[in-house]
C-alpha positions as CSV (number, residue, x, y, z in Angstrom):
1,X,-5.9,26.6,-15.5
2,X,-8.6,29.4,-14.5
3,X,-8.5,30.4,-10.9
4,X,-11.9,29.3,-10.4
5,X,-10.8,25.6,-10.7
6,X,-7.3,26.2,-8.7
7,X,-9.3,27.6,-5.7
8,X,-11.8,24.4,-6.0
9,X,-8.9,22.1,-6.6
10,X,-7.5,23.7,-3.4
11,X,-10.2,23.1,-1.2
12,X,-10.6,19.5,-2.2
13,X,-6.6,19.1,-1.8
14,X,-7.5,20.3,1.9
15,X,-10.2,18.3,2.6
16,X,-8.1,15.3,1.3
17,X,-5.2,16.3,3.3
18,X,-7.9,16.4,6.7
19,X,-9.0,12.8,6.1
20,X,-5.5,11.8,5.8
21,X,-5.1,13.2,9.5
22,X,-7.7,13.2,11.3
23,X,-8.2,11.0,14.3
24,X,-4.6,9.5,13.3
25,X,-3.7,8.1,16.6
26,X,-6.1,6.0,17.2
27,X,-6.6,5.3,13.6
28,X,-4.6,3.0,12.9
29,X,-3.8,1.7,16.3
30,X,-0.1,1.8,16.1
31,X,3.0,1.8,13.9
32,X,3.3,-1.8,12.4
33,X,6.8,-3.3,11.0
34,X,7.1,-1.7,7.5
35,X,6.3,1.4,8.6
36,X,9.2,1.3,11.2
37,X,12.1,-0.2,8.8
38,X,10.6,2.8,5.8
39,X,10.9,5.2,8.3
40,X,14.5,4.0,10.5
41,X,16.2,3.5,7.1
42,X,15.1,7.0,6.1
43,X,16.5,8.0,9.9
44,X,20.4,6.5,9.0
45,X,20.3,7.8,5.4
46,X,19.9,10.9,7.2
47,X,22.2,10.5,9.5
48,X,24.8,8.6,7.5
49,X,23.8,8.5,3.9
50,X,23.8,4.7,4.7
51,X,20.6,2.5,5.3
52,X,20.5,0.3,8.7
53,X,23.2,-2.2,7.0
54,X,25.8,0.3,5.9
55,X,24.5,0.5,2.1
56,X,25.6,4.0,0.8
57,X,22.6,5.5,-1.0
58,X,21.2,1.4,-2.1
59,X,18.3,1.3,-4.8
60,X,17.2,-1.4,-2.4
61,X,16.8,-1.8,1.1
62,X,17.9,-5.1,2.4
63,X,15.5,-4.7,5.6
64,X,13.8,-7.8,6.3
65,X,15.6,-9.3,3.5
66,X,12.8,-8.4,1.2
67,X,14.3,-5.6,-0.6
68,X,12.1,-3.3,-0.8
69,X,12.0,-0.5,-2.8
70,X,13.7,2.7,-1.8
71,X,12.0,5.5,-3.3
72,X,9.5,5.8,0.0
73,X,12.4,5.8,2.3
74,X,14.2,8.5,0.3
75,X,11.2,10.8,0.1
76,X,10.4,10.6,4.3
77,X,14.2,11.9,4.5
78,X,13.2,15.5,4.4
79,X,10.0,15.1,6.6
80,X,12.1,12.7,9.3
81,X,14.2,15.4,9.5
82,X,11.9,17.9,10.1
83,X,9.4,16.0,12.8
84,X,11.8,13.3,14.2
85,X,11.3,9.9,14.0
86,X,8.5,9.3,15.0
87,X,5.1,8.2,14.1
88,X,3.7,11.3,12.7
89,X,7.3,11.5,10.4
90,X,6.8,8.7,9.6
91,X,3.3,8.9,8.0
92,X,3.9,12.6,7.1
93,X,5.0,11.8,3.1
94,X,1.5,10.2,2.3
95,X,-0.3,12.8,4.2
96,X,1.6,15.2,2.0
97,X,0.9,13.5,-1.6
98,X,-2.9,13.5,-0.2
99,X,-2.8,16.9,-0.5
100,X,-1.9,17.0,-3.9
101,X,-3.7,13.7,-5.7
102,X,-6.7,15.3,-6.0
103,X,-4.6,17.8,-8.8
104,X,-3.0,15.1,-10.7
105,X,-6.8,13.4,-10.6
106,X,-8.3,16.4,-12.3
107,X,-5.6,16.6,-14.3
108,X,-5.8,13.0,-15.6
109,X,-9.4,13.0,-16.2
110,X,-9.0,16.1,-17.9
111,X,-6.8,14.6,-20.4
112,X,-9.3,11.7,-21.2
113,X,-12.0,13.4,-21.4
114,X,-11.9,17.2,-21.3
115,X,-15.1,17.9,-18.9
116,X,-14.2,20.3,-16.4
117,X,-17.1,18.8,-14.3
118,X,-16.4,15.5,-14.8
119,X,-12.7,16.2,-13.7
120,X,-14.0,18.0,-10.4
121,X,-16.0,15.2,-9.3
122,X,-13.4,12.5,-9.8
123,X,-10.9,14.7,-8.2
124,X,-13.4,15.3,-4.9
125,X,-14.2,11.4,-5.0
126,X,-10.6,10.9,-5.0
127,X,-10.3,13.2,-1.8
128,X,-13.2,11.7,0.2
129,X,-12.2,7.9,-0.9
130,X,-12.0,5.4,2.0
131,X,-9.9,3.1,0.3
132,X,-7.3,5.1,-0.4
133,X,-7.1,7.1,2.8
134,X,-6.5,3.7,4.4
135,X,-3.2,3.8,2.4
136,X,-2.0,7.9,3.1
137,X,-3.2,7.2,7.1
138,X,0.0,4.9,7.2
139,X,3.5,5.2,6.0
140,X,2.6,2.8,2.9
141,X,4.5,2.9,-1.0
142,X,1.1,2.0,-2.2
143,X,-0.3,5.1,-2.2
144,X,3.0,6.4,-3.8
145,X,2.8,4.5,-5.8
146,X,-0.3,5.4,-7.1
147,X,0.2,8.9,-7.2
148,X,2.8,7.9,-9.5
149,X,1.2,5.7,-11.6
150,X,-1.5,8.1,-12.4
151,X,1.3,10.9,-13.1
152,X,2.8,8.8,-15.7
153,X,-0.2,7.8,-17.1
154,X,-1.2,11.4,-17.7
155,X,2.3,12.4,-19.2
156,X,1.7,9.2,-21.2
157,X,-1.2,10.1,-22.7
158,X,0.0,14.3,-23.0
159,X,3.4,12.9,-24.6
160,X,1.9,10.8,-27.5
161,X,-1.0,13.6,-27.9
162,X,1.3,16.6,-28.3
163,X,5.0,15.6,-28.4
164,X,7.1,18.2,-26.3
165,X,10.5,17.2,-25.3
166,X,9.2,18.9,-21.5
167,X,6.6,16.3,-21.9
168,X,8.7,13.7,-22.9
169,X,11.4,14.3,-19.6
170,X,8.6,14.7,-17.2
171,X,6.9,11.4,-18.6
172,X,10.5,9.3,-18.4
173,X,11.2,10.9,-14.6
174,X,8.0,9.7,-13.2
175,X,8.2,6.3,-14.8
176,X,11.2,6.1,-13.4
177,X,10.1,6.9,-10.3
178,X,7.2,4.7,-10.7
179,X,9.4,1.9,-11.0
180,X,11.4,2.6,-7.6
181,X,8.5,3.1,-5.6
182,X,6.6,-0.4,-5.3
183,X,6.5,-3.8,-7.5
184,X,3.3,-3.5,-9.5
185,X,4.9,-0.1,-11.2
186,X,7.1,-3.3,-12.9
187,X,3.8,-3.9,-14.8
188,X,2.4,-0.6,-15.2
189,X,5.7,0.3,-17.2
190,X,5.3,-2.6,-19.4
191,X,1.6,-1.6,-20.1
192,X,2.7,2.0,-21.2
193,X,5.3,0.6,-23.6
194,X,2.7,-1.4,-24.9
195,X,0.1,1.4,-25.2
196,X,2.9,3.4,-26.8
197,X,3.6,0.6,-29.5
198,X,-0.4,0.1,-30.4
199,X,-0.9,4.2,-30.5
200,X,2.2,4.6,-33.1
201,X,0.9,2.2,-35.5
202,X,-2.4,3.1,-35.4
203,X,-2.2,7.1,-34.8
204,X,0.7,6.6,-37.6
205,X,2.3,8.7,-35.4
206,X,6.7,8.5,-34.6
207,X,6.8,7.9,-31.5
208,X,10.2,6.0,-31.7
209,X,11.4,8.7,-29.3
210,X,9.1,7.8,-26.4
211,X,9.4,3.8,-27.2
212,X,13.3,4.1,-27.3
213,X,13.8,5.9,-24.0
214,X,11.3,3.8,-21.9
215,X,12.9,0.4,-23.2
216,X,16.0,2.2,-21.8
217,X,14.7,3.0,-18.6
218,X,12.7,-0.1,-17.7
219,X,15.9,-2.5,-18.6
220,X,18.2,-0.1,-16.7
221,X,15.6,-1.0,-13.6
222,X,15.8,-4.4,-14.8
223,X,19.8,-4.3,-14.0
224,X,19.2,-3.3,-10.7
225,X,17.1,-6.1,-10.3
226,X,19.5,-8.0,-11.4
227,X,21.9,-6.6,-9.1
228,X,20.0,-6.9,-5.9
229,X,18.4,-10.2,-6.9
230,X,15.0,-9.6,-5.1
231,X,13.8,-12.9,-3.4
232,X,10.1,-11.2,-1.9
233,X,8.4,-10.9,-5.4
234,X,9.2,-14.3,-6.7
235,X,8.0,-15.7,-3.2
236,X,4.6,-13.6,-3.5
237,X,3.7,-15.1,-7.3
238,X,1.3,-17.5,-7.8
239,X,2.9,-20.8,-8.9
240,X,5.1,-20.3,-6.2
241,X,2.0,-20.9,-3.8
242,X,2.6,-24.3,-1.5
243,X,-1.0,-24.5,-1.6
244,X,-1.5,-24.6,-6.1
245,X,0.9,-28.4,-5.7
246,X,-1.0,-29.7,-3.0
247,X,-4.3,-28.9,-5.0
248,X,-3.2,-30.0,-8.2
249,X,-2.3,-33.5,-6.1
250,X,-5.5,-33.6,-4.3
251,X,-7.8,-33.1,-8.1
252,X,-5.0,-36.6,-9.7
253,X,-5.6,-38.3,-6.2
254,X,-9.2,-37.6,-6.6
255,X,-9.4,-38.6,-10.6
256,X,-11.1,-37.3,-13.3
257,X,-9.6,-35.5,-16.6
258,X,-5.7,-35.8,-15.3
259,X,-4.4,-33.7,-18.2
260,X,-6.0,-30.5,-17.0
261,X,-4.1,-31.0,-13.3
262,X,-1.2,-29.6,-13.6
263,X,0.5,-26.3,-11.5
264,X,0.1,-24.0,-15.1
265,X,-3.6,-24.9,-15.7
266,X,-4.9,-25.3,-12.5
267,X,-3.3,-21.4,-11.6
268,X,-4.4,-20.1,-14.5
269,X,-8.0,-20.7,-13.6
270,X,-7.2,-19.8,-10.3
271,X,-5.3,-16.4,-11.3
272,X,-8.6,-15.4,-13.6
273,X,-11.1,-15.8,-10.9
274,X,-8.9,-14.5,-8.4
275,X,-8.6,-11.3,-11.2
276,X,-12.2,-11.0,-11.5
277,X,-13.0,-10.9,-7.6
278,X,-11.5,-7.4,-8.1
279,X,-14.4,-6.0,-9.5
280,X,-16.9,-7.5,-7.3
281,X,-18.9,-6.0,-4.8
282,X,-17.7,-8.2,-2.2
283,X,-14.2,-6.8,-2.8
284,X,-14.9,-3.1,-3.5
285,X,-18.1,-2.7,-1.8
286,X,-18.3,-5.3,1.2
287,X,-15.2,-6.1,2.4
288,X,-11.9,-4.7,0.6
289,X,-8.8,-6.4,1.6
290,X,-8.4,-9.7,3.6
291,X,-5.4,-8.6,5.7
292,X,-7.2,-6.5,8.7
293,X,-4.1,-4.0,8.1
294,X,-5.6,-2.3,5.2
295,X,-9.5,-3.7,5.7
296,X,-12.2,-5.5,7.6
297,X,-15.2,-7.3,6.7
298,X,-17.8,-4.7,6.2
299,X,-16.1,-2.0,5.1
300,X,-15.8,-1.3,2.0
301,X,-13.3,0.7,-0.4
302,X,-16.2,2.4,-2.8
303,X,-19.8,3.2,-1.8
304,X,-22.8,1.2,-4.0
305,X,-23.3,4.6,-5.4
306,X,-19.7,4.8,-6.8
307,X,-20.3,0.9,-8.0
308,X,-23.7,1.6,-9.9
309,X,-21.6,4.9,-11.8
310,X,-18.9,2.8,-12.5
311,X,-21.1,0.2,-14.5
312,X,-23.1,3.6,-15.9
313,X,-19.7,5.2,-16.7
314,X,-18.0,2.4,-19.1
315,X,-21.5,2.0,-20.9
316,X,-21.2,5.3,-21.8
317,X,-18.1,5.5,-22.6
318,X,-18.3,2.9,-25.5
319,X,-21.8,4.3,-26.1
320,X,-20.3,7.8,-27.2
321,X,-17.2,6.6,-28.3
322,X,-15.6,8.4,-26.0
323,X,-11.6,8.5,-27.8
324,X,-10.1,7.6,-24.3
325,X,-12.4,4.8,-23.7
326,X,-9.8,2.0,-24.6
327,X,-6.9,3.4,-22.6
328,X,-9.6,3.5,-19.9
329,X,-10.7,0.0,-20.4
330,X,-6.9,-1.2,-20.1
331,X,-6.3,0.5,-17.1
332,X,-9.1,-0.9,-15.9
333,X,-8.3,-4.5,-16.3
334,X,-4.6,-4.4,-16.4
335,X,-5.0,-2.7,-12.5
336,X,-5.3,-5.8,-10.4
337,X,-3.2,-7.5,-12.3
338,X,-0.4,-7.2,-9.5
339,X,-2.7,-8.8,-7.0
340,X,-4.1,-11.1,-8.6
341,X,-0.7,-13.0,-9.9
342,X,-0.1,-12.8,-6.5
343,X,-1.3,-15.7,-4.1
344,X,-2.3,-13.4,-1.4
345,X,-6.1,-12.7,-1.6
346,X,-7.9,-10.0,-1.9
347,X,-5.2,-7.1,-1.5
348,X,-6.0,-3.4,-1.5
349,X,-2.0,-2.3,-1.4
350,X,-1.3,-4.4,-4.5
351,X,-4.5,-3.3,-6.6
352,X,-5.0,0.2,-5.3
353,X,-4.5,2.3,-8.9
354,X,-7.7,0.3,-9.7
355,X,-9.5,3.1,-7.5
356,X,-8.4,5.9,-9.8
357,X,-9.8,4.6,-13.1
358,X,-13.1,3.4,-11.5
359,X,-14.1,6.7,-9.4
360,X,-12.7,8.7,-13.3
361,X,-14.9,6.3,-14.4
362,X,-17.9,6.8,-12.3
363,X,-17.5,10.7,-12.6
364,X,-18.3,10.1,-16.1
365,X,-21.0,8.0,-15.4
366,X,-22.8,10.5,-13.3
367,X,-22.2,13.3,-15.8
368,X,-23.4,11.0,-18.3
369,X,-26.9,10.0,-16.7
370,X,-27.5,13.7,-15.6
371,X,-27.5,14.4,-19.3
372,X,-29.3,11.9,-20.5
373,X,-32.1,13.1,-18.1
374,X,-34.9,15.7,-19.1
375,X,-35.2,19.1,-17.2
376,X,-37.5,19.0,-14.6
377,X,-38.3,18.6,-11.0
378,X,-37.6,14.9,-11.1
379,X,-34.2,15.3,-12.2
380,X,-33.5,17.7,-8.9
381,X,-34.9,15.0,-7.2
382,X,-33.1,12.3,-7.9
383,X,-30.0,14.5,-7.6
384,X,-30.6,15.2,-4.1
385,X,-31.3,11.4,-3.7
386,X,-28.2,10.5,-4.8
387,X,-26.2,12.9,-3.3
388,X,-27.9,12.1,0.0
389,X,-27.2,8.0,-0.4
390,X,-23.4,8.5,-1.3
391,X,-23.2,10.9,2.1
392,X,-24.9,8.1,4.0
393,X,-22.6,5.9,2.9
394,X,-19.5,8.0,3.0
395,X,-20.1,8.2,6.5
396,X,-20.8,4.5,7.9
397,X,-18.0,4.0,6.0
398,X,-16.1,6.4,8.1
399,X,-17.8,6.2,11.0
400,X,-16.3,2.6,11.0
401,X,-12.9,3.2,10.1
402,X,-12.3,6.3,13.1
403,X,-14.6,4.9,16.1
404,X,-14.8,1.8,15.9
405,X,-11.9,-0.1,13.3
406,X,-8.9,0.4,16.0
407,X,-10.7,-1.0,19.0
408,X,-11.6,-4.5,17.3
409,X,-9.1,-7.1,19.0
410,X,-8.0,-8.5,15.4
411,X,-7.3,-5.5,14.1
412,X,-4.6,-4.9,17.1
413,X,-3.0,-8.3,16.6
414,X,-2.7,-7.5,13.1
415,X,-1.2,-4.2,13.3
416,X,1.3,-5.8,16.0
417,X,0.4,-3.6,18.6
418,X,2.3,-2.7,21.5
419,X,6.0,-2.4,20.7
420,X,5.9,1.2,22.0
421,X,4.8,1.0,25.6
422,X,7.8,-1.9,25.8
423,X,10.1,0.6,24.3
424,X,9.1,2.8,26.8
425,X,9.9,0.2,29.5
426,X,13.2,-0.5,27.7
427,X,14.0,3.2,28.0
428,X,13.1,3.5,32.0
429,X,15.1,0.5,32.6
430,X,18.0,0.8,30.3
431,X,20.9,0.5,32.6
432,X,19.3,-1.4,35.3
433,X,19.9,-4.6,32.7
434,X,22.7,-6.4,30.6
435,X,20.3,-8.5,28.4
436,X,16.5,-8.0,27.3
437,X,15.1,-11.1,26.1
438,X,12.3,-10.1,23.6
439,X,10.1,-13.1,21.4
440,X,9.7,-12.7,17.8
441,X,6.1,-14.0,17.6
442,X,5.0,-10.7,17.3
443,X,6.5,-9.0,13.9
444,X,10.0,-8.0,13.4
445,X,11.1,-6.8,16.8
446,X,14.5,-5.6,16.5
447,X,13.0,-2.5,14.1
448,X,10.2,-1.5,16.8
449,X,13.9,-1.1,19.2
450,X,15.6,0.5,16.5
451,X,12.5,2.9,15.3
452,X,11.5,3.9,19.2
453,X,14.8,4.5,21.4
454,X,15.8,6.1,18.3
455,X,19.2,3.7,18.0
456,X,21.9,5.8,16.5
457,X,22.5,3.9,12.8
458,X,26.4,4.0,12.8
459,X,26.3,1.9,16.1
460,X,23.8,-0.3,14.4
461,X,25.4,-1.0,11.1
462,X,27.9,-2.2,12.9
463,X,26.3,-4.8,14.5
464,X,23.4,-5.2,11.6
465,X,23.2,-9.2,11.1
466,X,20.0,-10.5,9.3
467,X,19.8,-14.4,8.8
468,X,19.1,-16.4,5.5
469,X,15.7,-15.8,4.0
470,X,12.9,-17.8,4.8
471,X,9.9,-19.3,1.8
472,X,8.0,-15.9,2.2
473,X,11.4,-13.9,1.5
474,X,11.8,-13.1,4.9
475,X,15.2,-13.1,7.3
476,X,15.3,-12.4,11.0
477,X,17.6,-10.5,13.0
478,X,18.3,-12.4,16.1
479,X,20.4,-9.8,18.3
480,X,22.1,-6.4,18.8
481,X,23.2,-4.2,21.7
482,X,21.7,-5.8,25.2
483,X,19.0,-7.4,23.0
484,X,18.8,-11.1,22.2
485,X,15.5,-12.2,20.3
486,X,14.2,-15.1,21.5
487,X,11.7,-16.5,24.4
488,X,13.8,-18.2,26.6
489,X,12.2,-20.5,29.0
490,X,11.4,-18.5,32.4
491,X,12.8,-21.1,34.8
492,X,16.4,-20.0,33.2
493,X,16.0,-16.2,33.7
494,X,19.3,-14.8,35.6
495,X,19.6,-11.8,37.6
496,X,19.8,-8.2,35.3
497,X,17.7,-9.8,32.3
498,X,13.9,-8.9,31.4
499,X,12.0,-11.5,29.4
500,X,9.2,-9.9,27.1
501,X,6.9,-11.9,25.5
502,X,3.7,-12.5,23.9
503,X,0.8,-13.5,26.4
504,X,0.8,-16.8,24.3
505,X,4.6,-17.0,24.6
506,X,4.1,-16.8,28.5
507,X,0.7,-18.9,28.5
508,X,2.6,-21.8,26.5
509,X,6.1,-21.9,29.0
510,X,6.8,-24.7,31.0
511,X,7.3,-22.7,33.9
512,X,5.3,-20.5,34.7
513,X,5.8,-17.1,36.4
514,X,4.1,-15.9,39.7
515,X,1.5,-13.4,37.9
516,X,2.8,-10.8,40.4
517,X,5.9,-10.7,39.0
518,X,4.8,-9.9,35.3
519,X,3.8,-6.4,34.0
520,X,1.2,-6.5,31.3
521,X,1.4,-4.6,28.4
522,X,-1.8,-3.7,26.8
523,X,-3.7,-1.8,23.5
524,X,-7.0,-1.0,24.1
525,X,-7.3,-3.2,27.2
526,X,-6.2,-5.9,24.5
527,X,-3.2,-7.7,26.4
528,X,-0.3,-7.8,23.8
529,X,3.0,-8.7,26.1
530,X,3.6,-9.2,29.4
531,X,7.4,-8.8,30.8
532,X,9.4,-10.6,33.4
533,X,11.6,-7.9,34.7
C-alpha cells in the first residue's frame, strides 16, 4: 500500500477514533446493564480465569441467563486491566476497533472494486458515520461484530480470488471469531458458505478446501451451541412472538380467507415487511432504532445525501457490470436479515453490517455520477453543493447526539441511569448496614453492585445464584453479600437496612415515607431512585 494512502488511512483512523470519544461522559448518559456484566465478567476472568459463576475460560457467559457470546468479554481483558473497571475500560475495546475499521473499509472496498478513491471515501464515511459511532461510544459486540464481518468478508472474497493458504487461515480465524462475537455472525457464516458453493461452480474454480474447512468450523460452533443450549435467541425469533398468535386469532375471529391465518403465513408477511423497513428512510434516515439505547426519533443513521448515493451507487453497479456487484447485492439484502427474523423492531445493533455495504455502496455512487458529469464549472458546483449538504447534515446529526441526546428524560430511563451515584452511597455507608434492600424495576441490579464497588469475583462466585429463565430468556439474581433484591414495603424497614428504590417503587408503597427521610438520586435533574437509609 503506497504511503500516500497509509498516511490518509491514518488520519481518517484518528478522526474515527475522536468521534468514538469525544464528549463520552455525557454521551451516553451512563453505563447500562450489558455493558456492566461484558465488562465484570472480563474483570474475574482476569482475576480468576473464571467468569462471575466460576466457569473456567466458558465460550458462553451465563450472565443474565442469556448466554451471551464471549468473544467481547475476552477482548476487554487486556484494556480492563490496563484502565480498571471502570467505564472508560469498559468502552475502551470499541474505541480501539474505531481506530482501525476505517482500514479494513478501504481494504474491503478495494477488493470489490479496485478504485483507490472510491475506497477513501467509503473508508472516511465509515469514520464520520453516526450510526455506527452509536455502537463504539458503548461497550456493545455489535460493532465487533461488524468489524468482523467485514474482515471475513474481505478474506472471503481474497481467498476464492487468489488462493493462499495465508489467505485461507486468516479467512477461517476471523470467521471463527465472527461466530463468537454476536448472533447474527450465525447467518453471515452460512451466507459465505453459500457464496463459496455458487463461486466454485460457476468460476469452475476448487474451492473444496475453503468449503470443507468452514463446514468444519461453523458445526464445531454449532456443538457449542449445543453444549450451552442458548435460550435468548430462540426467545428473540419471530414465531416465538406472543403477539404473531394473538393476531393470527384476532384475523379467524374477525373472518375472511381462514386458510391464510396461521402463525407461518401470517409472519412470513410480517418478517418481509419488517425486512424491507430496513432500507427505508424512516429507518436509516429519520429515526434508526426503536430502543432509545442505540436511537431516537429524529436522528438518523445515514444523511439523505448518503441515501440518494446509495440508490445512484447500485444503478451503477449493474449499469457497468461491476464483477462485485452480486456479492454486493447479497450483502445488501442478506444484512438485516438478523433483525428482521427478530420480533423486536427496528434494531440498529442486530442490522448494523448493513452500514458498511450501503456507505461502499454510496462511495461508488458518488464516484460514479462525478464521472458521468462533463468538465466544467457546473460540475465544481455541484461538488461544493454536495459536500456542503452532507456537512450540514453530519452535524445536526451530531449536534443531536452530543448536546442534546443524553438530557432527554427517555433516553435516561432507557439507559437505566443512576446505579452509580447509589453505588457511591453503598460505598459511604458500607459498614453502617447489615442489609441493602435494592428494587429490580430498574435493569439487572446486582451487576451495577458488582461492576462499581468493584466486588472481588472469587467471593462472588461463591455466592453467584441466578433463577430460572424467564419468556424473554432472562433469569434474575435475587441476593448476595448484604444485598437482597427486592422492594420491601417501607412500613417493615428495621434498624441497619437502606431501602433503594425506584421513584415509582416508592410512589406506588402503601406506606409512605416522610419525604425528609429519603435521599433522591438523580441524572440530569431526572429523579431515578430515592433511598430510605
Amino acid at each position: 500500500m503506497p504511503k500516500k494512502i497509509v498516511f490518509i488511512l491514518c488520519c481518517i483512523g484518528i478522526v474515527s477514533f475522536f468521534l468514538s470519544v469525544y464528549q463520552r461522559k455525557p454521551t451516553p448518559p451512563c453505563l447500562n446493564a450489558d455493558e456492566a456484566a461484558f465488562s465484570y465478567n472480563a474483570y474475574s476472568i482476569l482475576k480468576t480465569g473464571r467468569d462471575e459463576y466460576g466457569a473456567l475460560l466458558p465460550l458462553r457467559l451465563k450472565s443474565f441467563g442469556d448466554n451471551k457470546l464471549p468473544l467481547f468479554t475476552y477482548l476487554s481483558v487486556p484494556f480492563i486491566a490496563v484502565f480498571g473497571l471502570n467505564e472508560w475500560g469498559a468502552r475502551a475495546p470499541n474505541a480501539f476497533l474505531s481506530l482501525l475499521f476505517p482500514f479494513v473499509v478501504y481494504l474491503f472496498t478495494q477488493e470489490l472494486f479496485g478504485r483507490k478513491k472510491v475506497s477513501l471515501l467509503a473508508a472516511l464515511l465509515s469514520a464520520l458515520s453516526l450510526g455506527l459511532h452509536i455502537m463504539t461510544r458503548q461497550a456493545h459486540e455489535g460493532y465487533l461484530a461488524v468489524f468482523l464481518t467485514t474482515t471475513s468478508a474481505l478474506l472471503l472474497l481474497r481467498t476464492l480470488k487468489k488462493p493462499s493458504f495465508l489467505h485461507l487461515v486468516l479467512f477461517i480465524l476471523s470467521t471463527a471469531c465472527m461466530l463468537f462475537a454476536y448472533h447474527p455472525g450465525r447467518l453471515f457464516a452460512g451466507l459465505f458458505l453459500i457464496y463459496a458453493c455458487v463461486f466454485s461452480f460457476v468460476a469452475k474454480r476448487r474451492s473444496s478446501g475453503v468449503i470443507a474447512i468452514l463446514v468444519l468450523v461453523i458445526g464445531l460452533f454449532s456443538l457449542t451451541d449445543i453444549a450451552y443450549k442458548p435460550e435468548r435467541p430462540a426467545s428473540l425469533f419471530f414465531f416465538n412472538n406472543p403477539g404473531t398468535a394473538l393476531k393470527v386469532q384476532e384475523l379467524k375471529t374477525e373472518g375472511g380467507i381462514r386458510y391464510l391465518y396461521n402463525p407461518i403465513l401470517v409472519g412470513l408477511k410480517d418478517i418481509v415487511a419488517e425486512h424491507l423497513s430496513y432500507y427505508s428512510p424512516q429507518f436509516l434516515i429519520a429515526n434508526g432504532d426503536e430502543n432509545t439505547r442505540f436511537g431516537y426519533p429524529g436522528m438518523g443513521i445515514v444523511t439523505p445525501v448518503e441515501y440518494v448515493l446509495f440508490f445512484a451507487g447500485c444503478y451503477f453497479l449493474f449499469r457497468k457490470k461491476e464483477k462485485s456487484r452480486y456479492f454486493v447485492s447479497l450483502l445488501l439484502l442478506f444484512a438485516p436479515l438478523s433483525a428482521s427474523l427478530s420480533w423486536s423492531k427496528g434494531s440498529l445493533t442486530r442490522s448494523l453490517f448493513l452500514l458498511v455495504p450501503v456507505l461502499v455502496t454510496a462511495s461508488y455512487g458518488a464516484a460514479s455520477l462525478w464521472e458521468s458529469m462533463r468538465p466544467g464549472t457546473g460540475k465544481k458546483i455541484a461538488l461544493a453543493g454536495v459536500m456542503g449538504l452532507f456537512l450540514l447534515f453530519q452535524a445536526f446529526s451530531w449536534d443531536f447526539y452530543l448536546f442534546h441526546y443524553s438530557k432527554r428524560l427517555i433516553t435516561i430511563h432507557s439507559w437505566q441511569c443512576g446505579y452509580a451515584k447509589v453505588a457511591d452511597f453503598v460505598k459511604q455507608n458500607y459498614d453502617s448496614y447489615d442489609t441493602f434492600y435494592v428494587s429490580k424495576s430498574i435493569g439487572q441490579p446486582y451487576i451495577f453492585m458488582l461492576f462499581y464497588l468493584k466486588y472481588d469475583p472469587a467471593t462472588y462466585q461463591k455466592q453467584a445464584s441466578l433463577s430460572k429463565t424467564d419468556q424473554y430468556g432472562f433469569g434474575q439474581v435475587d441476593r448476595f453479600d448484604k444485598f437482597i433484591f427486592e422492594f420491601p414495603d417501607p412500613a417493615t424497614k428495621r434498624p441497619k437496612t437502606a431501602i433503594i428504590g425506584s421513584v415509582d417503587d416508592f410512589k406506588g408503597a402503601k406506606y409512605q415515607p416522610v419525604s425528609e427521610t429519603l435521599k433522591t438520586v438523580d441524572v440530569n435533574g431526572e429523579p431515578m431512585f430515592r433511598i430510605l437509609p
